[in-house]
Residue frames relative to the residue before (quaternion, step in Angstrom):
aa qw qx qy qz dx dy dz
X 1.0000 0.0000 0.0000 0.0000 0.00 0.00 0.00
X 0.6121 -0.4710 0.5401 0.3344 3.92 -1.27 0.96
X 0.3926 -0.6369 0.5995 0.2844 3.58 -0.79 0.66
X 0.5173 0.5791 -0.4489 0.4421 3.76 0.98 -0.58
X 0.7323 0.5076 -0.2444 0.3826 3.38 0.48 -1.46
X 0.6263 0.3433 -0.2646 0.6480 3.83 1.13 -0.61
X 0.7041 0.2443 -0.5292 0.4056 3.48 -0.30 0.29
X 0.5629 0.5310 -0.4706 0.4240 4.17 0.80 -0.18
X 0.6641 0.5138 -0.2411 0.4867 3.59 1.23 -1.04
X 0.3518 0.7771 -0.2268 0.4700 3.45 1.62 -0.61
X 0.6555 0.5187 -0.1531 0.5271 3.24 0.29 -2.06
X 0.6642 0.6499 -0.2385 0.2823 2.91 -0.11 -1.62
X 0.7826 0.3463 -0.1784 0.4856 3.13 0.11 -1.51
X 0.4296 0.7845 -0.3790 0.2373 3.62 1.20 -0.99
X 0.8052 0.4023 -0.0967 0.4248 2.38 0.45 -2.47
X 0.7016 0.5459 -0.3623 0.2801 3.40 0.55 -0.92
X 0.4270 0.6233 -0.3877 0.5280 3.66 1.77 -0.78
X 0.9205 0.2819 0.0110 0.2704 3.30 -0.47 -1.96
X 0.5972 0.5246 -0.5246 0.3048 3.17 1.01 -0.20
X 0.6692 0.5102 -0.2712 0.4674 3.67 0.66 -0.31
X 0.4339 0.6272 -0.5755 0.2952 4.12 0.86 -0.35
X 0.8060 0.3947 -0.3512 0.2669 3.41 0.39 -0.29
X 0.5325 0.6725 -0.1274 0.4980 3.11 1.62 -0.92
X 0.6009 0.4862 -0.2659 0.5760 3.78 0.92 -0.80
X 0.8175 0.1636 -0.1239 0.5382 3.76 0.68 -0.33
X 0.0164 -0.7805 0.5394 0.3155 3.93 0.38 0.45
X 0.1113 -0.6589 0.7403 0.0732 3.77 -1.54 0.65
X 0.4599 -0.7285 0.5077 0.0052 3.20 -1.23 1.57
X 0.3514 -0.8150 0.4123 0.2057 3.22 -0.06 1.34
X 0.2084 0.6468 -0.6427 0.3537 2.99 -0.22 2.25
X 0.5266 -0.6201 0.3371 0.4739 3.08 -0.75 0.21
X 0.3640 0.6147 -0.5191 0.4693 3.82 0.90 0.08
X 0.7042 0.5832 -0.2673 0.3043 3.39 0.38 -1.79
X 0.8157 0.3000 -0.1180 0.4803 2.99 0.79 -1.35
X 0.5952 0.4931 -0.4908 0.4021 3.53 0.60 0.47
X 0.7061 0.3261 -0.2892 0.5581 3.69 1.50 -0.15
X 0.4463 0.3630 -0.6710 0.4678 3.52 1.00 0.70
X 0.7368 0.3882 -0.4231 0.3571 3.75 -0.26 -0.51
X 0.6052 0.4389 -0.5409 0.3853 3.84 0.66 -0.36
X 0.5582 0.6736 -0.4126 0.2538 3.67 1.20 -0.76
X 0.5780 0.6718 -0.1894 0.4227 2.73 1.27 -2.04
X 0.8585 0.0770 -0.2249 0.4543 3.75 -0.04 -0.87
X 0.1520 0.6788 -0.5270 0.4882 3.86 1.40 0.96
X 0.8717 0.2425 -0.0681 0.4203 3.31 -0.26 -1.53
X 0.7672 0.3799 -0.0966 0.5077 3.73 0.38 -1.12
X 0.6672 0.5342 -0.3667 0.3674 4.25 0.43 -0.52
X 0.2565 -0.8367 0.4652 0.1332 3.59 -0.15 1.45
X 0.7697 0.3002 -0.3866 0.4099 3.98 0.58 0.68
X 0.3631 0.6178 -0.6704 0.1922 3.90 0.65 0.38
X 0.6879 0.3618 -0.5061 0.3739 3.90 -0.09 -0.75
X 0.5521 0.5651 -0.4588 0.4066 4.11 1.13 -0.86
X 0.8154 0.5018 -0.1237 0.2607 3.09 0.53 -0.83
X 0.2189 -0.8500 0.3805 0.2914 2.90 2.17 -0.45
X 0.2773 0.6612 -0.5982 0.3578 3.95 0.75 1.46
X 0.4998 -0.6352 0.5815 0.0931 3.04 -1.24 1.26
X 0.1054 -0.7949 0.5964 0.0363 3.84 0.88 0.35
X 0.7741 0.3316 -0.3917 0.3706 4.12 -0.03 -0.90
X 0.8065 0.3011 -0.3761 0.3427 3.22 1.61 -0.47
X 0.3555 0.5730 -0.5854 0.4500 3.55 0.80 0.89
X 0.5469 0.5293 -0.4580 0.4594 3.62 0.64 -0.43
X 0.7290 0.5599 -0.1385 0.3687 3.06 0.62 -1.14
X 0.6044 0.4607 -0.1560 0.6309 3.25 1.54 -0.40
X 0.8094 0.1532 -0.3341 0.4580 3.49 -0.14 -0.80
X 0.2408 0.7802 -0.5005 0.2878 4.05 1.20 -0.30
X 0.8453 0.3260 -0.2063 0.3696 3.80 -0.07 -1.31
X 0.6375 0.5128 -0.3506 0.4557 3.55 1.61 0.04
X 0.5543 0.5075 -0.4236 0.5057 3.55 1.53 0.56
X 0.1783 0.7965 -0.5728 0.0749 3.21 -0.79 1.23
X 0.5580 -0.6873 0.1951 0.4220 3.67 -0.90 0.70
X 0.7177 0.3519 -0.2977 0.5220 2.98 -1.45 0.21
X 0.4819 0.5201 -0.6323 0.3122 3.96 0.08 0.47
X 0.8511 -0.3074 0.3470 0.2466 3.14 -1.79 0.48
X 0.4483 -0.5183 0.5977 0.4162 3.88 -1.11 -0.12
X 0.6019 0.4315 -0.4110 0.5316 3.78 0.30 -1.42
X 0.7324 0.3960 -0.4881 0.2619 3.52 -0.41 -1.10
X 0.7693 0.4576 -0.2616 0.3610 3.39 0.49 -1.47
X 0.4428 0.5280 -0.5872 0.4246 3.81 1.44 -0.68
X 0.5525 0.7430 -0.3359 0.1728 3.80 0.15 -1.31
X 0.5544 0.6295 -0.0772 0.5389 2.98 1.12 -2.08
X 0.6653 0.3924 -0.2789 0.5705 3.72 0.02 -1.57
X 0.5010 0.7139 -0.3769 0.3118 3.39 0.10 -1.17
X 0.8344 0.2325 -0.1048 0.4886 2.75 -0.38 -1.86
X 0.4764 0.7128 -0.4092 0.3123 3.60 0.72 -0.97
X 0.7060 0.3802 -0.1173 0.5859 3.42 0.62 -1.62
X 0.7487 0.3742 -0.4165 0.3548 3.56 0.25 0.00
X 0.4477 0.6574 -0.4898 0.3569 3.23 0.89 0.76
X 0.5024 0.7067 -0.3020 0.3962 3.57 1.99 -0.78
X 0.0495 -0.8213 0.5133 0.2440 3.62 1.57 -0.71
X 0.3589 0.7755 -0.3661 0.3685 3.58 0.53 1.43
X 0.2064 -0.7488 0.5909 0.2180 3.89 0.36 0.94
X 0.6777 0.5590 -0.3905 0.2753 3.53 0.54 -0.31
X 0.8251 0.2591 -0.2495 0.4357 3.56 1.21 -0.32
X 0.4338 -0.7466 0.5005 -0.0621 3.68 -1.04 1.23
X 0.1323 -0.7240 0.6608 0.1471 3.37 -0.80 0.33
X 0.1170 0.7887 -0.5924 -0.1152 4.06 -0.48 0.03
X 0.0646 0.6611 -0.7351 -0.1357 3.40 -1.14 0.39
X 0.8469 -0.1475 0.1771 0.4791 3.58 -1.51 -0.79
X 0.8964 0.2360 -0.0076 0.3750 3.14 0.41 -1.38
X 0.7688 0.2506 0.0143 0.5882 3.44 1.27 0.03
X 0.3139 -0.7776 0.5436 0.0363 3.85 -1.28 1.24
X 0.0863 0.8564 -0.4691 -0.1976 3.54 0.05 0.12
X 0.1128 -0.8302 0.4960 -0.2280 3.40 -0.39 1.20
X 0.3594 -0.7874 0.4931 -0.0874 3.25 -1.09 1.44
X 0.2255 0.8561 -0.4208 0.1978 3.31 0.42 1.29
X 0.3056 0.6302 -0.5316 0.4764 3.75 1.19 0.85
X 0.3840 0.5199 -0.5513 0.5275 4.05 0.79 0.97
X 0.8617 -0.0465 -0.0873 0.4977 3.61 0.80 -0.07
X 0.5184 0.4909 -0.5141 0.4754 3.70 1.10 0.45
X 0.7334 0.3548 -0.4449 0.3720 3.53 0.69 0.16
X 0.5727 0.5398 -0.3842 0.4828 3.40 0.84 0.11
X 0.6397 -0.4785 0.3055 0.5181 3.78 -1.91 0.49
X 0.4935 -0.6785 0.4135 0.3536 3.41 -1.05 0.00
X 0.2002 -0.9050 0.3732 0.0411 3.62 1.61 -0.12
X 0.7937 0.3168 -0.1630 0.4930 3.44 1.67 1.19
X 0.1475 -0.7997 0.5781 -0.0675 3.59 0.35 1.26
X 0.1626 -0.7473 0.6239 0.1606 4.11 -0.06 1.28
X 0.4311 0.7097 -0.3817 0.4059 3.85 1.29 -0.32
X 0.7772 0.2752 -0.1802 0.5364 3.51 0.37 -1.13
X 0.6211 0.4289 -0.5112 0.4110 3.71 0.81 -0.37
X 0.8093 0.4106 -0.2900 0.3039 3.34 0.65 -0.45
X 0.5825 0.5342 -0.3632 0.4933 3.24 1.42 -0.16
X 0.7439 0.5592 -0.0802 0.3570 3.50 1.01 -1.16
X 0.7335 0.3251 0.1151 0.5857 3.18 0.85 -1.61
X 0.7244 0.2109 -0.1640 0.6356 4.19 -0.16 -0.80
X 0.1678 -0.7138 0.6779 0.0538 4.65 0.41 -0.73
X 0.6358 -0.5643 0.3902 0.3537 3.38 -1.41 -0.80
X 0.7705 0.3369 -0.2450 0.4824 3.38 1.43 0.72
X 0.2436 0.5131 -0.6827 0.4596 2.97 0.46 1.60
X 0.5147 -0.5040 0.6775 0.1485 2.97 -2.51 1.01
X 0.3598 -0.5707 0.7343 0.0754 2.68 -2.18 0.78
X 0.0931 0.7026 -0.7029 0.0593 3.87 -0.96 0.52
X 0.8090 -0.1262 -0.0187 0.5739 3.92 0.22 1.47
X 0.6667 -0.5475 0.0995 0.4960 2.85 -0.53 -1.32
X 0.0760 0.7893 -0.4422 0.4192 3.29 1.32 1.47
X 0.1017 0.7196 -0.6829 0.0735 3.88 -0.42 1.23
X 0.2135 0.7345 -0.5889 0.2610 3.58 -0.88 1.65
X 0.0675 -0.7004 0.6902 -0.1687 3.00 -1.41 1.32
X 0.5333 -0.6616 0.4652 0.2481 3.54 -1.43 1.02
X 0.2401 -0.7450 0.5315 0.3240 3.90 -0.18 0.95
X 0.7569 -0.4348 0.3278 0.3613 3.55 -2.16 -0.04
X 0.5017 0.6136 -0.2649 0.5492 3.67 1.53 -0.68
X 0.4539 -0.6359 0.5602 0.2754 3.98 0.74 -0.41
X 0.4521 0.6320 -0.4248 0.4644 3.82 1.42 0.78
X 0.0162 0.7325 -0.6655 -0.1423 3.79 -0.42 0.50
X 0.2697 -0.6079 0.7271 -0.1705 2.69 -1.86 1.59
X 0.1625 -0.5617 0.8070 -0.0832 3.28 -1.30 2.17
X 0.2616 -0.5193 0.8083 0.0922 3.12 -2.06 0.93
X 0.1600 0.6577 -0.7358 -0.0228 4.15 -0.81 0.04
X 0.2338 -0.7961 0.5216 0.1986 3.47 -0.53 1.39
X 0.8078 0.3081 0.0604 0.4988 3.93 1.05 -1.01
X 0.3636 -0.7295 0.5529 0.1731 3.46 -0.61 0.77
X 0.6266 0.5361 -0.3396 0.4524 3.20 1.43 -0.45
X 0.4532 0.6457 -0.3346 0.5155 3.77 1.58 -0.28
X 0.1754 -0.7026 0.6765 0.1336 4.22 -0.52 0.98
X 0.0981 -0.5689 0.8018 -0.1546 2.43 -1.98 1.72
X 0.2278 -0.7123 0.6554 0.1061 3.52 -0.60 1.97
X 0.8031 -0.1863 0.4946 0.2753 3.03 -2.05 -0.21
X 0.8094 0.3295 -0.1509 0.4621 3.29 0.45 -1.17
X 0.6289 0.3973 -0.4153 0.5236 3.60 1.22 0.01
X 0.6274 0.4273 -0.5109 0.4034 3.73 0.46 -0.08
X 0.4999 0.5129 -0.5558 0.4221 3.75 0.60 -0.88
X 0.9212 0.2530 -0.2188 0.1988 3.55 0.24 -1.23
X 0.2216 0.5640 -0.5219 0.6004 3.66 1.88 1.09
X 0.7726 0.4987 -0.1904 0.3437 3.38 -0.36 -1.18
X 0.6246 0.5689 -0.2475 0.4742 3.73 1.23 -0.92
X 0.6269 0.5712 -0.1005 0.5202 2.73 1.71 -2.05
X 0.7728 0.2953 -0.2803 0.4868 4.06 -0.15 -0.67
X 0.4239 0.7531 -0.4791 0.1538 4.28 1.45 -0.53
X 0.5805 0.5809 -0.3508 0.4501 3.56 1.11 -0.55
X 0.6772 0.5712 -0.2876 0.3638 3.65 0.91 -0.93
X 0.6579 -0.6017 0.4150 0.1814 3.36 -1.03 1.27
X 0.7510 -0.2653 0.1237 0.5918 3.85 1.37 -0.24
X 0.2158 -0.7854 0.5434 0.2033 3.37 -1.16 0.27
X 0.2964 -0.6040 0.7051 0.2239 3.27 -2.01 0.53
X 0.1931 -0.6148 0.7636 0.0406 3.43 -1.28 1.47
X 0.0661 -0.7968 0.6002 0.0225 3.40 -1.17 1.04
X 0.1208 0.8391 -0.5294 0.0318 3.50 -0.56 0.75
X 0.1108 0.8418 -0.4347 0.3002 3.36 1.32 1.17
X 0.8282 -0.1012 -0.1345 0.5346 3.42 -0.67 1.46
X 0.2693 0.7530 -0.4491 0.3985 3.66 1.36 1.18
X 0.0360 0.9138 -0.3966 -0.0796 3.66 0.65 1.19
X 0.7444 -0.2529 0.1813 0.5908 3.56 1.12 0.60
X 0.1737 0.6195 -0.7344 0.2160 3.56 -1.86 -0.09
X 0.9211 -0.2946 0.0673 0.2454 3.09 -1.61 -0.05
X 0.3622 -0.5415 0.6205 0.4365 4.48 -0.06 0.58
X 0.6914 0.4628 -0.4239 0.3578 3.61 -0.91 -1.35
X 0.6470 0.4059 -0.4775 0.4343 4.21 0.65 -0.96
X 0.5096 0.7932 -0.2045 0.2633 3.42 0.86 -1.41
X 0.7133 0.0528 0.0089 0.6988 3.54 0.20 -1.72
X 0.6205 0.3607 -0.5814 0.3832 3.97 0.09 0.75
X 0.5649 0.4248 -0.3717 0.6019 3.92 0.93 0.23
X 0.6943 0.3596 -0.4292 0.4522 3.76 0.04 -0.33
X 0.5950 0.5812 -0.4748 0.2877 3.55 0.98 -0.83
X 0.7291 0.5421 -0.2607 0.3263 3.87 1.22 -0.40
X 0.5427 0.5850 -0.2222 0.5603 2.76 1.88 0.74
X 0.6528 0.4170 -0.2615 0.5759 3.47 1.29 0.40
X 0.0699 -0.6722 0.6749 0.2963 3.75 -0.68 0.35
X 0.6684 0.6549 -0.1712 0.3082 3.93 0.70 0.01
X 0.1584 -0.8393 0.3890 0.3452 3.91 -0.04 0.13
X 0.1541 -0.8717 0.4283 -0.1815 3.34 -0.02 1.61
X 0.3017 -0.7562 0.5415 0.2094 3.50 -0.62 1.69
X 0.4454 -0.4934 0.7362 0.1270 3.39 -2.08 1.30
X 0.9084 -0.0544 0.3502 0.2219 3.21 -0.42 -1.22
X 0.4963 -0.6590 0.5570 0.0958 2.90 -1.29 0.36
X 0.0277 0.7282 -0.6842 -0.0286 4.37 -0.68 0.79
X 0.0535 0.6890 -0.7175 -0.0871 3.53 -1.47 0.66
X 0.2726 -0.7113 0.6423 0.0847 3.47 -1.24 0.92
X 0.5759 -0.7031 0.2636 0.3232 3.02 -1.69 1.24
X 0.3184 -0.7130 0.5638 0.2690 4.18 -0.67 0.22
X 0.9165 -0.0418 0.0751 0.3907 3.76 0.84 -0.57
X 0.4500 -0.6170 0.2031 0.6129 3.74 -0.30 0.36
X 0.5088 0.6362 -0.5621 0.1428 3.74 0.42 -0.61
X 0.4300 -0.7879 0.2850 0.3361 3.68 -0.82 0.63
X 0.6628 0.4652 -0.3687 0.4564 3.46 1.45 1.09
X 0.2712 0.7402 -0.4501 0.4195 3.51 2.04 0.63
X 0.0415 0.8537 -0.4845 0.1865 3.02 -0.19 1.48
X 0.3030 -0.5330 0.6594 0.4350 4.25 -0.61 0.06
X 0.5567 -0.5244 0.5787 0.2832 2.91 -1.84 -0.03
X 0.4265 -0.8248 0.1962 0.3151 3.57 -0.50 1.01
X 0.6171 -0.5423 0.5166 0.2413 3.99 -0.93 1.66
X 0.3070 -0.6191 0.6737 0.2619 3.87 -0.74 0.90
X 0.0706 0.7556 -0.5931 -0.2689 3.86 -1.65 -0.06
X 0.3048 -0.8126 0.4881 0.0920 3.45 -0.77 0.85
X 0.1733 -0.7496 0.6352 0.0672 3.55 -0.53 0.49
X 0.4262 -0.6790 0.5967 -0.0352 3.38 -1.08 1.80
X 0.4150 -0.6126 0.6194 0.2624 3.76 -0.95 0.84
X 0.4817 -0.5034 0.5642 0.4430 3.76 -1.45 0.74
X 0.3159 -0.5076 0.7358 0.3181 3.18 -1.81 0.02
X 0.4657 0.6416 -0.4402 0.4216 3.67 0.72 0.90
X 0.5668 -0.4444 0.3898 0.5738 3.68 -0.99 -0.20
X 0.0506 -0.7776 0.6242 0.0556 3.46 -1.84 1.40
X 0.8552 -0.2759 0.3322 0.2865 3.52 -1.06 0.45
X 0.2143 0.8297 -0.5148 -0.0236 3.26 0.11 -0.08
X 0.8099 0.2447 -0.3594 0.3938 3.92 0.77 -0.11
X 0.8659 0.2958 0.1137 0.3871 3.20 -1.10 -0.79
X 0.4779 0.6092 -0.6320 0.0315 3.69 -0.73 -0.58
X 0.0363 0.5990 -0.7476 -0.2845 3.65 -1.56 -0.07
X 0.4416 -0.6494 0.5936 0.1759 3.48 -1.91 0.79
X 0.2976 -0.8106 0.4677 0.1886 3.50 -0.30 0.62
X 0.0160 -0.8458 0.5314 -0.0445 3.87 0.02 0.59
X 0.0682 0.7504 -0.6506 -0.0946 3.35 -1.29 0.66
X 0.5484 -0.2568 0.3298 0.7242 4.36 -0.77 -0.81
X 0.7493 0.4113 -0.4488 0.2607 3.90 -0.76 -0.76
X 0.4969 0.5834 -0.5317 0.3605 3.72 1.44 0.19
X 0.0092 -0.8024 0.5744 -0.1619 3.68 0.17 0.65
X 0.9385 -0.1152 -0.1641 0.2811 2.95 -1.70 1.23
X 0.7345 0.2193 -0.0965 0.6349 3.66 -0.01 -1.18
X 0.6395 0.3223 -0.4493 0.5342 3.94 0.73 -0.10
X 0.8176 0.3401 -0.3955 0.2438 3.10 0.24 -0.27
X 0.3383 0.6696 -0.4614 0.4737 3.34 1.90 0.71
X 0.7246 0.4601 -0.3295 0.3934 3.41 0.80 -1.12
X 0.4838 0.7009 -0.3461 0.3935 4.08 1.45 -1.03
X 0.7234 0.3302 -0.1066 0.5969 3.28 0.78 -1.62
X 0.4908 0.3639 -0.5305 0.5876 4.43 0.47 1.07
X 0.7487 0.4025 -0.3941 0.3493 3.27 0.16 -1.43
X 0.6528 0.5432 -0.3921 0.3536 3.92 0.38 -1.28
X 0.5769 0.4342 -0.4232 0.5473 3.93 0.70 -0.35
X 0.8400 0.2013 -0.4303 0.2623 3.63 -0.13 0.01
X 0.6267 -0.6747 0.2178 0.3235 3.74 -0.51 1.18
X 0.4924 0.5545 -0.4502 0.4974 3.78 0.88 -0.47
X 0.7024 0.5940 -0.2774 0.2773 3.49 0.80 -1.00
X 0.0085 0.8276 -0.5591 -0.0484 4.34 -0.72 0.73
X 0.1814 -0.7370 0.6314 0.1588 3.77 -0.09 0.85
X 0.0441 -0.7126 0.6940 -0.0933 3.59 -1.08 1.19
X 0.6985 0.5020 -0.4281 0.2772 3.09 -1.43 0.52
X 0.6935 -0.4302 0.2813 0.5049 3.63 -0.31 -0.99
X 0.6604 -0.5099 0.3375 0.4358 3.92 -1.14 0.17
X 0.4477 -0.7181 0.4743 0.2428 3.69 -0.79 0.92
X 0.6367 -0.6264 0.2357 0.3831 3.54 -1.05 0.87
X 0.2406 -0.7569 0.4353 0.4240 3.29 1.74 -0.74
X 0.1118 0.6400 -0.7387 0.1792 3.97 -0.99 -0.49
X 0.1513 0.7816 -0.5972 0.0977 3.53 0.29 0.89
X 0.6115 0.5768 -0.3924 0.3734 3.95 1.07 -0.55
X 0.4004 -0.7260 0.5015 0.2474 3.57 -0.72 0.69
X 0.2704 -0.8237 0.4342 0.2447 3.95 0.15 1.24
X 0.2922 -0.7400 0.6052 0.0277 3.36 -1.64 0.46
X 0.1736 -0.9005 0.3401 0.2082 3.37 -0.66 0.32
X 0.2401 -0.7461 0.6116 0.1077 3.99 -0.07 0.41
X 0.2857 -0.7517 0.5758 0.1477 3.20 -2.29 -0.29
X 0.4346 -0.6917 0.4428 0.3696 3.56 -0.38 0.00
X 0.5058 -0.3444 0.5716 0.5467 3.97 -1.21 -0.54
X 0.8049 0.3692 -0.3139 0.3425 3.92 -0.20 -0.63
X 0.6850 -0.5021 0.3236 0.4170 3.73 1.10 -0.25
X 0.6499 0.6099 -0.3029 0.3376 3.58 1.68 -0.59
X 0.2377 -0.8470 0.4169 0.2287 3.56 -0.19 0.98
X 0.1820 -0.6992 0.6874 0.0743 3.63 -1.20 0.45
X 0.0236 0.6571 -0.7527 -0.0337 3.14 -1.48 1.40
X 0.0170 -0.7667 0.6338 -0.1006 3.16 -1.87 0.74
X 0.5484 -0.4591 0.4335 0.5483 3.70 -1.10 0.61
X 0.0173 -0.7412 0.6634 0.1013 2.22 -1.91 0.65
X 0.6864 0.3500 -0.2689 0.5780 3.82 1.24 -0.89
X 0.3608 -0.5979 0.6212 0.3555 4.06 -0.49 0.04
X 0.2050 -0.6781 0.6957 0.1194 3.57 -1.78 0.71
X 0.0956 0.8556 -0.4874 -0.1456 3.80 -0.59 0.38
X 0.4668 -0.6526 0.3555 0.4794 3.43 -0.40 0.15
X 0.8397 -0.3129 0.1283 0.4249 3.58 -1.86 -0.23
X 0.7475 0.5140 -0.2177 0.3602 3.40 1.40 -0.70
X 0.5340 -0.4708 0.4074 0.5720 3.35 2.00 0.33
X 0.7515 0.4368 -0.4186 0.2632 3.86 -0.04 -0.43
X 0.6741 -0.4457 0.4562 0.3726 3.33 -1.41 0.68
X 0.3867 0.6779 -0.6084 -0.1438 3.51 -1.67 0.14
X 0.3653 -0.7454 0.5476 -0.1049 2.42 0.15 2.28
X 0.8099 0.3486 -0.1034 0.4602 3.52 0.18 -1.85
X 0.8789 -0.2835 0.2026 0.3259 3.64 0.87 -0.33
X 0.4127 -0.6655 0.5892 0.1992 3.66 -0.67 0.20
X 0.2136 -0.7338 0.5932 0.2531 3.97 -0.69 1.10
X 0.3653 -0.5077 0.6139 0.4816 4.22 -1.02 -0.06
X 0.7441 -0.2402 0.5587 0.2767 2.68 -2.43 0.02
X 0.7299 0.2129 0.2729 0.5895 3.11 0.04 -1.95
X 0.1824 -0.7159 0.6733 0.0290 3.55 -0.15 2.02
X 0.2472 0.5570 -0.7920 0.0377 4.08 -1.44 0.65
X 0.1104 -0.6170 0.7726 0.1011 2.54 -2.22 0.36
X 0.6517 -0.5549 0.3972 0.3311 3.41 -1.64 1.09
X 0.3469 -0.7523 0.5487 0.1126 3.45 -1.21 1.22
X 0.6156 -0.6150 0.4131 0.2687 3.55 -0.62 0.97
X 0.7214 0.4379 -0.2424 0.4786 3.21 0.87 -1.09
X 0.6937 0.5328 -0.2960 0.3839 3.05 0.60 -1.15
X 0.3723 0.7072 -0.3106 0.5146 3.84 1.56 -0.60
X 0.8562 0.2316 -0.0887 0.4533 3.15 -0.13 -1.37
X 0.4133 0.6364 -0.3484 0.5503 3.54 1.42 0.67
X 0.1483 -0.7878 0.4796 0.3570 3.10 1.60 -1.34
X 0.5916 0.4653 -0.6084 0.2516 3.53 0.95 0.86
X 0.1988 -0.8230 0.4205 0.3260 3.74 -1.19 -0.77
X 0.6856 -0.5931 0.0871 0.4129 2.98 -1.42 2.22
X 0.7666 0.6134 -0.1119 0.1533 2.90 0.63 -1.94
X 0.7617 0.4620 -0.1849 0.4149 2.99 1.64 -0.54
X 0.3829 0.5225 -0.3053 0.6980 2.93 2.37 0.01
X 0.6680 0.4572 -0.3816 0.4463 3.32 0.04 -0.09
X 0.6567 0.5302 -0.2309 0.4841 3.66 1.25 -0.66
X 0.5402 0.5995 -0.2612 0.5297 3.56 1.50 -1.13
X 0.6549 0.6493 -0.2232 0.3158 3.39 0.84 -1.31
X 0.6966 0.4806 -0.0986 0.5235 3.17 1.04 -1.86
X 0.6456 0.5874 -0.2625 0.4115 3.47 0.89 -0.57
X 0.5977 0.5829 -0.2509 0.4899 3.45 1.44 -0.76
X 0.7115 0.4682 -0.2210 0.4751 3.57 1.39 -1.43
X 0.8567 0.0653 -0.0920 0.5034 3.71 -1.21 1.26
């Protein structure tokens, strides 16, 4: 199936799930209310508590006795807060006026395996090109090396032809998408497509069917089509670290199926659930996974994507101002 076609069919189901979680039960916009419209909300509609093995009635059950009337907004944002941070999920948020709550120990607890200092001082200098949001320049070795910091940064058609035209002489490339926490699918599987001469399944999308918290479709193959544009044709390693997160880590788990392709560096933050968004009784909105993504083999990577070729940034080599990971990529490129 067209990934277009499953994300319209996607929608679909969405709305028909969520537009009503709140409405099917009324909650009075107390702060009671609103701590059991949102436990409902990710009760019925969040696509990893059984994956994940969360006890959800007993967190209810837990954060319940710290909601009392008449408390504060801060106090109760808190509460939610924490509540939702038990989902260990960058993907789901709470927002009200004054404040995001957000889960981001998917990659503050891990190494950080990126120093934007040395790429830019070392490696990209003051005369490398931009084409969207594609920074890339031919290294001294005859390796061209793209940095794309965001998925949320547009990269037309007409800027890859010209990257890709631009680096064709070079002996191999480093794609870097280190501390890239997501942004837009459509940037994603329109850059990998120039990396395949072949149509070649990624994966795998199920959507939700009911509130139970394993009511699942059955999982929708997706397949990613080669541009009928200029493609790649040698070499490439992808550099990856935790901050590659969501839409990078859609693109990690395309790129690793196609053989030219080596993922180096560290495991990616994953975010594999495709997020949604809802509301409270008071106005505060909450997004969260909602559809699971799996890869070609049916499995979850929720938590991440391993590399090919596991490195991690050497202290020394830091304070050298070089970086491991990208030496380490130069390296592999030389062999066979």
């Amino acid at each position: 199936m067209e990934r277009g076609k499953w994300k319209m069919e996607f929608l679909f189901v969405l709305l028909a799930l969520l537009g009503g979680c709140i409405r099917e039960e009324e909650f009075d916009d107390s702060p009671r209310g609103n701590f059991e419209a949102l436990w409902k909300i990710i009760d019925e509609q969040y696509c990893f508590l059984d994956y994940k093995q969360i006890d959800w009635d007993g967190i209810h059950d837990k954060y319940k006795p710290l909601i009392t009337a008449g408390m504060p907004d801060d106090g109760l944002f808190e509460v939610l807060d924490n509540m939702l941070a038990e989902l260990k999920d960058g993907h789901v948020n709470l927002y009200s006026a004054s404040n995001m709550a957000r889960y981001w120990d998917w990659y503050l607890d891990y190494p950080r395996n990126f120093n934007e200092g040395i790429i830019e001082r070392t490696y990209l200098g003051k005369s490398y090109r931009i084409a969207g949001g594609l920074k890339y320049k031919i290294l001294e070795d005859n390796v061209g090396y793209v940095y794309y910091e965001s998925f949320s940064d547009g990269v037309g058609d007409g800027n890859l032809d010209e990257v890709l035209s631009y680096l064709s002489a070079c002996n191999g490339l480093i794609f870097d998408v280190r501390n890239n926490g997501g942004g837009n699918l459509t940037f994603s599987t329109r850059i990998a497509s120039r990396f395949t001469n072949e149509k070649v399944l990624t994966g795998y999308i199920m959507h939700k069917t009911g509130k139970g918290h394993s009511d699942f479709s059955a999982p929708e193959p997706i397949y990613l089509e080669p541009s009928n544009s200029i493609r790649w044709q040698k070499k490439v390693m992808l550099l990856t670290n935790r901050h590659s997160y969501s839409a990078t880590n859609d693109f990690v788990n395309a790129m690793r199926y196609f053989p030219n392709v080596t993922v180096v560096g560290d495991k990616t933050g994953g975010g594999s659930g495709l997020p949604f968004s809802s509301e409270l009784p008071n106005g505060w909105g909450v997004r969260f996974s909602a559809s699971p993504h799996l890869d070609a083999q049916k499995e979850h990577i929720e938590f991440g994507i391993e590399p090919d070729v596991k490195v991690d940034m050497d202290k020394e080599d830091e304070d050298k101002g070089v970086d491991t990971i990208i030496e380490k990529a130069r390296e592999l490129l030389k062999v066979g």
